[in-house]
Each structure stands twice: as C-alpha cells, then as structure tokens.
ZASEKE-538493 format. One record per atom (N, C-alpha, C, O, CB): x, y, z. Coordinates in steps of 0.001 Angstrom, whole numbers, plus 500000, padded with zeros to 6 digits. Glycine has a CB too. Example, Ala and Ser with C-alpha at 12.3 -4.5 7.8 and 13.67 -1.06 7.14 Angstrom:
// ZASEKE-538493
513190494310507800/512300495500507800/513200496700507800/514236496681508465/511308495527509046/512850497750507080/513670498940507140/512900500030507870/513409501138508039/514084499402505725/
***
This chain:
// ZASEKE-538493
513056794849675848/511722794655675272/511769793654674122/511085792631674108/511145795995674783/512360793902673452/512852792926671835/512719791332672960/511738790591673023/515346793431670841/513912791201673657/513756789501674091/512524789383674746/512054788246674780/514952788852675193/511759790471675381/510789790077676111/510042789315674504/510022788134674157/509947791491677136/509588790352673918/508948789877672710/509157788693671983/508091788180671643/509102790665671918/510313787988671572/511018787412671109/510147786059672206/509071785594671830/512622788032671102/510743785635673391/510427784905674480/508270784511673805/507621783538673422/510878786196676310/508014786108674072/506342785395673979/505554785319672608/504383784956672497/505251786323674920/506604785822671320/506284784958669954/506861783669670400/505860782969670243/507041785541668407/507574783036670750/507938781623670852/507066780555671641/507098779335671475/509202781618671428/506316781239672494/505719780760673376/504580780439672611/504154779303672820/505619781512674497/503870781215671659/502735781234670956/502660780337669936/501767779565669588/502510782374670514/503826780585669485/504187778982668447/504280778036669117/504036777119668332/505541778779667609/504509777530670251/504994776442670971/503783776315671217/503636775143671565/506027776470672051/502291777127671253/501586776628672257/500171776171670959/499114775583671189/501306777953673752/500688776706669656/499623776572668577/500021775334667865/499306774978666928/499525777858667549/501515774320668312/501528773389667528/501640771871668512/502279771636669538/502703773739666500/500611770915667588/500246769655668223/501328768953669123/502528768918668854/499856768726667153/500759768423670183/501818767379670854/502127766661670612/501279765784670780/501824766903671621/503236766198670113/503983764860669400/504508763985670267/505264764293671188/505162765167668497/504142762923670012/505216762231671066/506257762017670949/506366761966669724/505084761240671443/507524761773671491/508808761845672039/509422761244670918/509216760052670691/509060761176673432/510414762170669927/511093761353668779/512342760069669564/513101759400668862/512036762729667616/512303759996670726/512858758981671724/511891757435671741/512469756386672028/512808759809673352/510925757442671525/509957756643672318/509618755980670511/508961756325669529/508444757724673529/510447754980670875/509541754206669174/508213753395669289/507780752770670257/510601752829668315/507670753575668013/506436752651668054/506530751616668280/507508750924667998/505780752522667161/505253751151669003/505099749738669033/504939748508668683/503724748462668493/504787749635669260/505371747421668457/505274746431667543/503872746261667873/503209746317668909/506258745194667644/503569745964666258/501873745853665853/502132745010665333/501613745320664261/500934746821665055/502778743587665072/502515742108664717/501477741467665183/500523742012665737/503462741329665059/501608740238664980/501369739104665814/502060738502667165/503290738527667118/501460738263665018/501692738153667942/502540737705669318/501980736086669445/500844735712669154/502059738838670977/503080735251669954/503104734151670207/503311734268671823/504348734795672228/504059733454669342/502394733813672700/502777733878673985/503112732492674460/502220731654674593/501758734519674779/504779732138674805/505369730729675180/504783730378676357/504934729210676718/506909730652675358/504157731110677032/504042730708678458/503307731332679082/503403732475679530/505039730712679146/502197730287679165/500413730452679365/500033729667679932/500214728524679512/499459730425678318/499320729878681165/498667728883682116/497237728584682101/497183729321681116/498895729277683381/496220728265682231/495238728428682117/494778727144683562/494315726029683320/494877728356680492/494984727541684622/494740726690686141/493696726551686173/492868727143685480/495058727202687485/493441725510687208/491559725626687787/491418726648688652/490298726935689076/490853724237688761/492339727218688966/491315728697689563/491017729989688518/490283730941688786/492244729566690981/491804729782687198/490499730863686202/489933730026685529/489099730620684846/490973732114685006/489906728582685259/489200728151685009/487631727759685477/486817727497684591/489822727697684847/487366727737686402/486725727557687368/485913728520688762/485117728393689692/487487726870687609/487120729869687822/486623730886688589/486431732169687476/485891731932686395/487677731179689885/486853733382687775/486364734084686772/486894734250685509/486827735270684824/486219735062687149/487438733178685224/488099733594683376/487783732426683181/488518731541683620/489950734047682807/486216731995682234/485667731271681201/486220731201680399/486899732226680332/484760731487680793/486580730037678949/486987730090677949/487137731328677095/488152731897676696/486443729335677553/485420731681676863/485179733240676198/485973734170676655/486610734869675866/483836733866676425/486095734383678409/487168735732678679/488302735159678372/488640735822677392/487316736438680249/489131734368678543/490273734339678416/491164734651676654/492198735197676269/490386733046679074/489905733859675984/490077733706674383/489935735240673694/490605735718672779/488759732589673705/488612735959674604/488754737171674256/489362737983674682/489016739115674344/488041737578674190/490589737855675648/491494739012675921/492942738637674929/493822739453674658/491834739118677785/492907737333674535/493841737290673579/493495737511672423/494449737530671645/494405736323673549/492412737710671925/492165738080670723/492621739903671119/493424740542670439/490416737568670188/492204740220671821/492154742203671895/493872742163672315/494389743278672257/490709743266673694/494745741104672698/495827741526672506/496841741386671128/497884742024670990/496248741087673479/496386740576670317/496803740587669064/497749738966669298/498813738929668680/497710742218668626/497422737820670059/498060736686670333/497363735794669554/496198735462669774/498141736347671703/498112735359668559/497668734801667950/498277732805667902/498125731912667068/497780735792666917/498826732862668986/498870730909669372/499575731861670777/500001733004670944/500327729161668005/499366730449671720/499824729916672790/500346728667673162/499939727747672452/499137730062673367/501207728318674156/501976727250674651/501255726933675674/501950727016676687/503348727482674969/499953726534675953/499512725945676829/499973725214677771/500357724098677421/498962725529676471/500072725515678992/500195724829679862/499239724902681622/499022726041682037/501522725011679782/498911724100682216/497778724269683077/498290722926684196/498785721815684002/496073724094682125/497765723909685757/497539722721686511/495751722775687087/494948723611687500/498801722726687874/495796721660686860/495900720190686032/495817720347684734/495633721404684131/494816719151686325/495956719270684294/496170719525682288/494995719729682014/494805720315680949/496729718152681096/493782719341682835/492192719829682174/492266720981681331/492002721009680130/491044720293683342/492743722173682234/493186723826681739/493542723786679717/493017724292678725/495203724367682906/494735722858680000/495009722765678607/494166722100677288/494099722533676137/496091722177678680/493533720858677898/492568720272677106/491162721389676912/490691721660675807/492198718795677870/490861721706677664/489782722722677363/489658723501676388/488760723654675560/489676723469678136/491236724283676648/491617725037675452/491757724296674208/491235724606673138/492821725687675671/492402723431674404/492850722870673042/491183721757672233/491076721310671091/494627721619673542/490572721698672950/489252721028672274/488288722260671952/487201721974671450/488411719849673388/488629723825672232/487498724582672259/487841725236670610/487886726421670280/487407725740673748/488065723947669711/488732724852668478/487182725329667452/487218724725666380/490148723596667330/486106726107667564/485697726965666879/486133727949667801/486353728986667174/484374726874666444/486292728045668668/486024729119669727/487355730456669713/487467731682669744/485987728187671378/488516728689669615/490131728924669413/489766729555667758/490523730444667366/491397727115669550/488763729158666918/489436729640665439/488812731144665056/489176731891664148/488968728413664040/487662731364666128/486960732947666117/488138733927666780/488527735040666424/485306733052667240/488491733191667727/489662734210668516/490977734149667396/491864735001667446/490253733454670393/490990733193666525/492616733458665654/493944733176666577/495048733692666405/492823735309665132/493613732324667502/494419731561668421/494997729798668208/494131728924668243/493526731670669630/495981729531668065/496548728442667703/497039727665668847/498228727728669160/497494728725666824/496091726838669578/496662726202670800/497981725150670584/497924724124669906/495445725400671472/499017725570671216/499928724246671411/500159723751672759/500804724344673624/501304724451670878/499499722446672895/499293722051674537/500852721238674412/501474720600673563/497527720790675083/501015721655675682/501938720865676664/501668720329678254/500800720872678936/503033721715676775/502454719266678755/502176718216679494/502286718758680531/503446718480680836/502827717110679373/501769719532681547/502358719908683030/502452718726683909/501631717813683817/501429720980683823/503501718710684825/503956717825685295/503260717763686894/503600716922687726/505399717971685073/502325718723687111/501192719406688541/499944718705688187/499214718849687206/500780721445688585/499862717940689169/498027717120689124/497406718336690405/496323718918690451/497902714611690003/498588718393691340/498030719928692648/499235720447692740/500156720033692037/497375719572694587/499424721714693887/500451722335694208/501038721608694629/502140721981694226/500428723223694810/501317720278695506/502094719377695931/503236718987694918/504378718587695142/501290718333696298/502631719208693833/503502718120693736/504792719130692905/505698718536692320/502716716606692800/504763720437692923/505998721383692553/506917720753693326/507535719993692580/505911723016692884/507202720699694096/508448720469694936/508666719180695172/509546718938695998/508439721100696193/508028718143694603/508324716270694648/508672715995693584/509613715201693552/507134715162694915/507993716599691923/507639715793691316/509004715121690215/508879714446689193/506422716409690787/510181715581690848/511507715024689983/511920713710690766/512723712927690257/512955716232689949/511321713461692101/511474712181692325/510169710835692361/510172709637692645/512119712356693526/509225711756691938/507500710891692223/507868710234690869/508263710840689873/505530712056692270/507678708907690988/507658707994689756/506279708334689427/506396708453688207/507972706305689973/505027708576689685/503774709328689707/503579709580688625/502729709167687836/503644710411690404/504625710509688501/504649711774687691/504944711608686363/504425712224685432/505560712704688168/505996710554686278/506459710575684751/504969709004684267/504755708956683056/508931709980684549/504439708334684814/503234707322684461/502258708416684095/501646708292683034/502637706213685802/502010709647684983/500833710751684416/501593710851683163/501314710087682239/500527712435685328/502382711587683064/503049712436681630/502774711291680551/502226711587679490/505067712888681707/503268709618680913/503445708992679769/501541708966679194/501330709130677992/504381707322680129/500647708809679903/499291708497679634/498735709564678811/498091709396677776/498505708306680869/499118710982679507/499152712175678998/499378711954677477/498466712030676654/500173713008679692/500782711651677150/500881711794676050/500743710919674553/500855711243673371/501697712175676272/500436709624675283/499630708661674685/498188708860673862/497720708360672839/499421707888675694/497562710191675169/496222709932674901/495994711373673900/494977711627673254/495208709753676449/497331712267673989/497017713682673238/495506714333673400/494631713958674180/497237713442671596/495432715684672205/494448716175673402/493894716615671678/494570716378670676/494989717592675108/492466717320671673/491627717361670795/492482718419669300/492360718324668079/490183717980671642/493042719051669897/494182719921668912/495524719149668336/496471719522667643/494839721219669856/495216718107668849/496336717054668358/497381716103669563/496946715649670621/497417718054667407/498948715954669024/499642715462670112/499900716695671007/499579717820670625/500935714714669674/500487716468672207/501416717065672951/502638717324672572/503144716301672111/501527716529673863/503588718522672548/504293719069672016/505460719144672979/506672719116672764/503733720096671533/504885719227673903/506442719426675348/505315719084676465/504104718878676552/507517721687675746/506515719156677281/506595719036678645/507062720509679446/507816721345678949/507615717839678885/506481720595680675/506324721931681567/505041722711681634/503889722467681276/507280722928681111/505405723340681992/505974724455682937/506704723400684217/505880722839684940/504490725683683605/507732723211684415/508017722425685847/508955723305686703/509726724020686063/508798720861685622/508996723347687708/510228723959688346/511277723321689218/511060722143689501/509812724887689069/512272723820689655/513229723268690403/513688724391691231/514375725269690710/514280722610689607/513298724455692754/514175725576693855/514849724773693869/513843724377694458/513786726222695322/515915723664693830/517425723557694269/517574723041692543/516781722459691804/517962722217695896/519143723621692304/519235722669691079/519605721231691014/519358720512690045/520077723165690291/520070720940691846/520780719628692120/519925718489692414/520267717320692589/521690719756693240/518190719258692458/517547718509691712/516871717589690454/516072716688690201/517400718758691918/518038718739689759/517875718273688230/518321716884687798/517997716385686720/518661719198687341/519245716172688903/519620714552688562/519040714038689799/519721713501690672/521417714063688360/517210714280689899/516231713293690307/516241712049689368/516798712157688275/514834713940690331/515608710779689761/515289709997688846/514446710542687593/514926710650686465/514702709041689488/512977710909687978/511972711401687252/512967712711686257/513304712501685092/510592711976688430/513229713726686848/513857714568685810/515106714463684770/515556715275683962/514112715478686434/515532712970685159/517046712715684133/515752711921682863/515847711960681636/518891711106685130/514623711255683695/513959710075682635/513096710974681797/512700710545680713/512915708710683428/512694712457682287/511835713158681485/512259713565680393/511944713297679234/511374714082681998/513479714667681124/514738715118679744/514642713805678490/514074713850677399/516891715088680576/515194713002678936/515509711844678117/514263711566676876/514518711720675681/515656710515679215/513103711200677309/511990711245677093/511410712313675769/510738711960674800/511571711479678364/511860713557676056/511378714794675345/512644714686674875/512354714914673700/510804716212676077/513895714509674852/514683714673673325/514580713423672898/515492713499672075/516339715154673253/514123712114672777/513682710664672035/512625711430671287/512799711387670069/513040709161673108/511504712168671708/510231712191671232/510251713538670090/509545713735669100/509138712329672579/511230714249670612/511091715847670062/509737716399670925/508627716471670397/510764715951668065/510001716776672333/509271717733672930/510286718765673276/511487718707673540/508473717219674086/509353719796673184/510044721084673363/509827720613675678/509101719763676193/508767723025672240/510718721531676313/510854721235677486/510687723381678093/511260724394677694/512594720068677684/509777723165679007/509863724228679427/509820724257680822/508856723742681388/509079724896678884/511132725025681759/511565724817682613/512081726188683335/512893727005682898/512301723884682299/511332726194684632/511341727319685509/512795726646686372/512451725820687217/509651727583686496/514180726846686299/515398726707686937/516490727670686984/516381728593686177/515862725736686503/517372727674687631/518572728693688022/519312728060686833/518889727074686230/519415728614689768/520764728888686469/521221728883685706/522036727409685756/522193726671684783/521695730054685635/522591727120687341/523068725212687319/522239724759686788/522695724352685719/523202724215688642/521216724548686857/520087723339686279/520109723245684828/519971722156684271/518443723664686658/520260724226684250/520289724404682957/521312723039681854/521185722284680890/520895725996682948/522676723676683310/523750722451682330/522985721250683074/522510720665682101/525990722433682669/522622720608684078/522656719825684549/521282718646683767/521166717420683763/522737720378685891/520379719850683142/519245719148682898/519745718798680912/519139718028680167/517568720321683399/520635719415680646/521658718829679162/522397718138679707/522628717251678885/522624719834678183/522879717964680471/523484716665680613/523077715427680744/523825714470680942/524045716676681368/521353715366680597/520932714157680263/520198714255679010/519619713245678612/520188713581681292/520147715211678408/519457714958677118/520352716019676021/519631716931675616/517622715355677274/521459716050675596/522285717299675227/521720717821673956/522406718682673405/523871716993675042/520483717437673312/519834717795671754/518326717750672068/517477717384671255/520257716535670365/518068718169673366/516339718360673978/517071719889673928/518180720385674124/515512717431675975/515280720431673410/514974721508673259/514349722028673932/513176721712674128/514670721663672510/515335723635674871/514644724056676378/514218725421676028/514807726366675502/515766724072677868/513155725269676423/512493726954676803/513148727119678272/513088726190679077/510356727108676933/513778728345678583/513996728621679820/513294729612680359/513690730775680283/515127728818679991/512037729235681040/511269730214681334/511674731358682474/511863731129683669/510159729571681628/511731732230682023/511803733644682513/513735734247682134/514432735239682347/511283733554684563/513823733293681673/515562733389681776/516166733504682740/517097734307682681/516176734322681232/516008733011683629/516161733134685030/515420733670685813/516082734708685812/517032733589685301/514471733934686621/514126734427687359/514632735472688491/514542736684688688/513781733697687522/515195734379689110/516112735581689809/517377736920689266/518104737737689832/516874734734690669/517110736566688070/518365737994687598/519646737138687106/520621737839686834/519030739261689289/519781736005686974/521095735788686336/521493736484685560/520695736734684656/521270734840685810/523221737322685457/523129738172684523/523536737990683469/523945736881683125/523478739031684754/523527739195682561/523110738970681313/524601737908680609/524487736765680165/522747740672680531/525485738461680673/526880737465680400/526721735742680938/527295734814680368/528344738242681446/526090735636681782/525561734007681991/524824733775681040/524959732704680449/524728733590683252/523903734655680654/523253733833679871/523786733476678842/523794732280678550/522264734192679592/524480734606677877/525040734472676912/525792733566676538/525921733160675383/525432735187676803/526548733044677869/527343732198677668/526828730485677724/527470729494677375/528301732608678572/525191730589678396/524820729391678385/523965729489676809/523477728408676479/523972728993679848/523780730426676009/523417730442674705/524073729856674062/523611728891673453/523307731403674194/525472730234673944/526546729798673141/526474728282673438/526280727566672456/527980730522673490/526606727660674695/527261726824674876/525852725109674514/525961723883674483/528039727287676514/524944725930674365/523886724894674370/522248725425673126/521059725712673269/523421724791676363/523083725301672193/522106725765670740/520792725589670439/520099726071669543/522493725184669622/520499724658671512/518973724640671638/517888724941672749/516745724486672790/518726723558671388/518666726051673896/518732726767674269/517642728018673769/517883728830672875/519841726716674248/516243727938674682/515901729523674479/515024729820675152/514188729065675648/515526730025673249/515118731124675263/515014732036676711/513571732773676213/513473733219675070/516622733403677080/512278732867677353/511401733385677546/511318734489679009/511680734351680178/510630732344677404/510682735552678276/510950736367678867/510389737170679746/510781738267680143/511266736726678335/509074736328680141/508023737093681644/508980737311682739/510007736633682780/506610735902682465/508740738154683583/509040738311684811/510865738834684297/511320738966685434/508645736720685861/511518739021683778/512445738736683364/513082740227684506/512625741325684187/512457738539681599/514064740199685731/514725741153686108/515381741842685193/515956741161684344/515407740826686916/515511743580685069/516509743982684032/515942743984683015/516199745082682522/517619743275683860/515321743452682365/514623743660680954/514455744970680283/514879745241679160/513322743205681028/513897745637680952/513059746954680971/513707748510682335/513633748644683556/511204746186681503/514273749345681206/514559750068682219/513375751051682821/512345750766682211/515688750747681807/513098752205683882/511780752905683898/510800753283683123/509626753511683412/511882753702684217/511531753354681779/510830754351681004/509765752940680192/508974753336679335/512117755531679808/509782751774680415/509525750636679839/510129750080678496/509494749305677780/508348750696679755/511524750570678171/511803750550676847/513117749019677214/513319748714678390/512437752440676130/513592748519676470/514908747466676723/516007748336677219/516295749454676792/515494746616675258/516619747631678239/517863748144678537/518927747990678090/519089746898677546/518101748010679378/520015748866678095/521007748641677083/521392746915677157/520648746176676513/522390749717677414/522136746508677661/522419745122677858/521192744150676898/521441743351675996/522356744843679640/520118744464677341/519538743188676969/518922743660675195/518567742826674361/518120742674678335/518934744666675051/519021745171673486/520302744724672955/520262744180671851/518943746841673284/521383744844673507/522251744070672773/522301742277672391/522749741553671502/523312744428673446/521513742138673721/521700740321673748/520227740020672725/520357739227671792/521515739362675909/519113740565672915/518586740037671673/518941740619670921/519326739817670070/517443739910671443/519160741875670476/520421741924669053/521024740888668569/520764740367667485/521683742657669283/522239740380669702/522975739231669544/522377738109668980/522882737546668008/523442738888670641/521055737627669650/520637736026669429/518871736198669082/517883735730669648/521007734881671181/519039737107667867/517634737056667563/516411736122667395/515193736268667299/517656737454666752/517395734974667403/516353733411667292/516370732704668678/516057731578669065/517060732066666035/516657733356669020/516698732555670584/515844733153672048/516137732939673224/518411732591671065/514576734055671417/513976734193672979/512333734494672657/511919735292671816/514824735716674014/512018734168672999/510341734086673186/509724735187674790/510119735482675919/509919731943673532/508532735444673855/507872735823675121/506548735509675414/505810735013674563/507917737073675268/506020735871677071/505091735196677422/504308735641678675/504985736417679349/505571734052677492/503294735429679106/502644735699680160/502380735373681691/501878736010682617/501976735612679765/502869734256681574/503039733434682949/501819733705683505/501803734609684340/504278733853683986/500828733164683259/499169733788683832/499119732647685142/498188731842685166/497398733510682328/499910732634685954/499918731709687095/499035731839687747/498418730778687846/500837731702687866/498450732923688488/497248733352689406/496411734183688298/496886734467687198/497739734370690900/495087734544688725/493962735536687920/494522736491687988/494260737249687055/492533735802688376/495367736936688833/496226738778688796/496568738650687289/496149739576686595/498150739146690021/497167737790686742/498384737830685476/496907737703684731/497078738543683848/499985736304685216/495676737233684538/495239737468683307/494295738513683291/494054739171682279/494754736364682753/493710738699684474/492945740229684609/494492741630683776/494299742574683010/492528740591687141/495631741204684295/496143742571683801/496922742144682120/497891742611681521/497475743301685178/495938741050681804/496555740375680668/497068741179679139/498115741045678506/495496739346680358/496049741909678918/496289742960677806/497077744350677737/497375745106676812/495142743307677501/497357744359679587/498316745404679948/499856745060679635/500765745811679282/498147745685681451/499843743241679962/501149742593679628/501496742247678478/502640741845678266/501336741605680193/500395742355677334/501194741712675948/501361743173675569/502474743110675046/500234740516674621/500977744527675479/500974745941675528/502228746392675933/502885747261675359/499974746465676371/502577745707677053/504420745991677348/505310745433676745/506499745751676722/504989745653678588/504771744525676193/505554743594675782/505750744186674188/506852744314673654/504886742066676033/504438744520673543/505386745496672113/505344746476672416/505011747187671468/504957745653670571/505589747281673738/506270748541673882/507747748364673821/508535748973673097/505889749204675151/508036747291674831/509796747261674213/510302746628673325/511463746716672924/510734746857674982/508783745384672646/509416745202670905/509864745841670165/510811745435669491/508806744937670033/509197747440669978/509110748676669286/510286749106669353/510678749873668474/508203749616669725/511307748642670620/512644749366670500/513752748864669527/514853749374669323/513251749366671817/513110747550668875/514422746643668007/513877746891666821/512696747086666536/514708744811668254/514882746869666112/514454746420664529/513833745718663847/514213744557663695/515015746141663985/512907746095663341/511773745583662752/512041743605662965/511564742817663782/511726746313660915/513044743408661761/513092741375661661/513180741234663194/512332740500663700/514896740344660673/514139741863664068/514435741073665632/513136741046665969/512663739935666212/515435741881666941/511948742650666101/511441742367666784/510420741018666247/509987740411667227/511079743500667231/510134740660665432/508991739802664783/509380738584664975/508484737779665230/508688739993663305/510944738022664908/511741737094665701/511012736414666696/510534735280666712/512812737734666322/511021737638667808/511001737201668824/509670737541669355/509559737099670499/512046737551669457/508757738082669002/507631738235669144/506229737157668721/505290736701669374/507698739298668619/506761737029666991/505889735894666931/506997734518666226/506973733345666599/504377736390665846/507913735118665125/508812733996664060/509454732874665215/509289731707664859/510428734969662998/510157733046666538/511071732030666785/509775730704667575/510092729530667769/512568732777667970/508655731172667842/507603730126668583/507026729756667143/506705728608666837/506280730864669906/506949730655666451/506377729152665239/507172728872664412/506531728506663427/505097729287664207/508573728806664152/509027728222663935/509788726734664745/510325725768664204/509337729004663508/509530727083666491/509871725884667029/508467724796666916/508648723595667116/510403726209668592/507185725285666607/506518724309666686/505939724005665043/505236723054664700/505504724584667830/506463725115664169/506354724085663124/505021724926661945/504513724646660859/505793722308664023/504912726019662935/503194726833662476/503591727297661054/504647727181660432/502553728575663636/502263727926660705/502811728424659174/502116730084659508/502528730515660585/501919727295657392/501132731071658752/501160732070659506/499801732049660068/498784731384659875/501575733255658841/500257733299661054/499101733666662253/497675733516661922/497104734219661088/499183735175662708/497093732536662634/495241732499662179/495021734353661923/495665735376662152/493812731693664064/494109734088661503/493272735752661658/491699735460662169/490843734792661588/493126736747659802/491589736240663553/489938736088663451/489245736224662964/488129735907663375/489323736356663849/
***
C-alpha cells in the first residue's frame, strides 16, 4: 500500500507542474541572419512572390541583408532598386551577377563567350543599390569543367576586381577553379551538395583561406532531432569564420516554405555558442561584404 501511495503522490506532482521543454534542446538563435544565397527568378517574380511577399517574409524571418542572385539578373535589380521597400523590410541587398539569361545556359555557360560579354556589361552598368559584388550562383555537373575558357577568364576577373564568387561544384572544382585565381574569394554553395565529407572539407578549408562554405541543402548537417550533428558542430566549432547560411529559393517551393527555413536554420544555430553562432549566422556575410550593423525595420 505505502508504494502504491508513494507511486500516486508522484504522479500528482508530476501532473500539477508546467511542461518544460527539454533541458537537451537549446534555444534558438534570435539574431540577425544574413542569407548568402537567395534567388529571386522570373517565376516568383512574375508569379506569386511580388516584391512585398518576398520582402515581407524576410522581414518575419529576422533577415536582415541578402546575396542576391536571380535568373535573369532582372530578379536582382528589382530587388536592389526597391530600396524604400528594402529599408521598411530592414533588408540590405547585395546583388550579384548570375551567369543564366535562361535554363540553357547552366550547362554551356563556362564555354559561351556570351556569357562572360553579359557579366562584363552587367557589371559596368551596376544596379540601383550600387556595384555588383560577385559573380554566381553558377554551377558545374562535371568538374573538369572548371578549365572552360569562360570559367578560368571569370575566376580571373573576380579576384582582379574583388568579387566574391559563388559556386554550386564538387569538391575537384574547388582546387581547379583556385588554380586560376588562388586569392578569389569562394562561397561554396551548399558545401557540397552531394555530401562530401566532412574531413574533405576541412581539408579544402585549410588548404585555401578564402574558402567559405554555405550551408542550404547541406547532407549531414542536421541530425533527426534538427539539432547539428556531432561532426559538423565540431567543424564550425573549428572554422567559425568560414560558413554562411542561406536559402537557395530556386523554385517557389523554397520561398513559400521560406520562414520554415530561416526557423531551422536558428534551431541548429541555438546549438553553438553564442560568438560561433552570430559568426555564422549574420558576422562572417557582413563582414565579407563590408556591412556595418543590421538595418532595423
């Protein structure tokens, strides 16, 4: 009788005190977020994400600049000329040059001489928020595309000028695309895509200092519970100035679930230490472009 008793006083306390959440589960980073990698295409442009929606889902996510990039560059100029609109939302456009006039030209455009006459006009003519800052989003399915004509003259190009370079490639491309410009500064968008693992990267960190890794889509990142996995808590541990994150809003899927993705994104900020997470959340994107602090709407 005593344990019976014992058992249903415990139960009564257990059932009269509030639900806490999980002394496992840390809070979420409540900064500012810099998102490296933002599309803004003619199909939400043109279709259902207007300036206003798009500006206002980054305002309700707490993003306070973006790395613009768009096919066609219209996407980006839009943004970047819509500055009351950009200064109500507390959004800091930094446009960059996409190297896509259509889908064609993903898979040509390291050999289309085309391509680098667009980019040069592009960046001649800068856009209402100022110059152009980089070049990309571009990609490469083979790496050994990376010593095209157009992609040895681009590299080249963006470390003469100081553009930041942002580049969807496998981990070859990486050396291959420093080997024509060895002091151009790469965003490596997604850090691989396909899962390169984590010791590659590290070792292409080390080996190339201007080097840094964005982290949409990123395989491994995130174990079930949505928190960092051991490995990659250690590697931004390791290289707190070296990774950015971002949205990759390629199709309307990525910006309809847009506030769900910057939301994950300081769910597993929340797992690092305070300076890493702010690092890499908002400090290492404005410090590559130079910002001072976050607009406020």
């Amino acid at each position: 009788m005593r344990r019976w008793m014992i058992k249903f006083l415990g139960a009564l306390v257990s059932a009269a005190m509030p639900v806490l959440p999980s002394a496992a589960e840390p809070a979420a980073y409540a900064g500012p977020l810099f998102d490296a990698h933002l599309h803004y295409n003619v199909e939400a442009a043109q279709g259902p994400h207007p300036l206003d929606d798009v500006l206002g889902r980054m305002q309700r996510s707490g993003v306070r600049a973006i790395v613009a990039n768009s096919r066609p560059n219209d996407g980006s100029k839009a943004l970047a000329a819509a500055s009351e609109a950009t200064r109500r939302a507390g959004v800091t456009v930094v446009p960059f040059v996409r190297l896509y006039r259509h889908r064609d030209d993903y898979t040509n455009w390291f050999r289309d001489p085309s391509i680098e006459a667009m980019v040069r006009t592009e960046l001649a003519a800068g856009t209402a928020a100022g110059p152009y800052r980089g070049l990309g989003e571009f990609h490469l399915y083979e790496s050994a595309n990376a010593n095209g004509p157009v992609a040895r003259s681009l590299m080249q190009l963006a470390e003469q000028r100081d553009l930041v370079v942002l580049a969807h490639v496998d981990d070859a491309a990486i050396g291959l695309l420093f080997a024509h410009a060895p002091r151009a500064r790469l965003i490596w968008a997604h850090t691989g895509i396909g899962g390169t693992p984590v010791e590659r990267v590290r070792a292409l960190l080390r080996a190339h200092p201007t080097l840094m890794g964005e982290l949409s889509y990123r395989p491994g990142l995130t174990a079930a519970d949505g928190q960092l996995s051991p490995e990659w808590r250690a590697l931004l541990t390791e290289f707190p100035k070296r990774f950015l994150i971002g949205s990759d809003t390629w199709i309307n899927a990525r910006w309809q679930a847009y506030e769900q993705l910057m939301a994950e994104a300081r769910r597993w900020l929340g797992g690092l230490d305070a300076k890493t997470a702010g690092l890499i959340a908002w400090g290492n994107g404005a410090r590559l472009f130079g910002l001072g602090e976050p607009r406020q709407p």
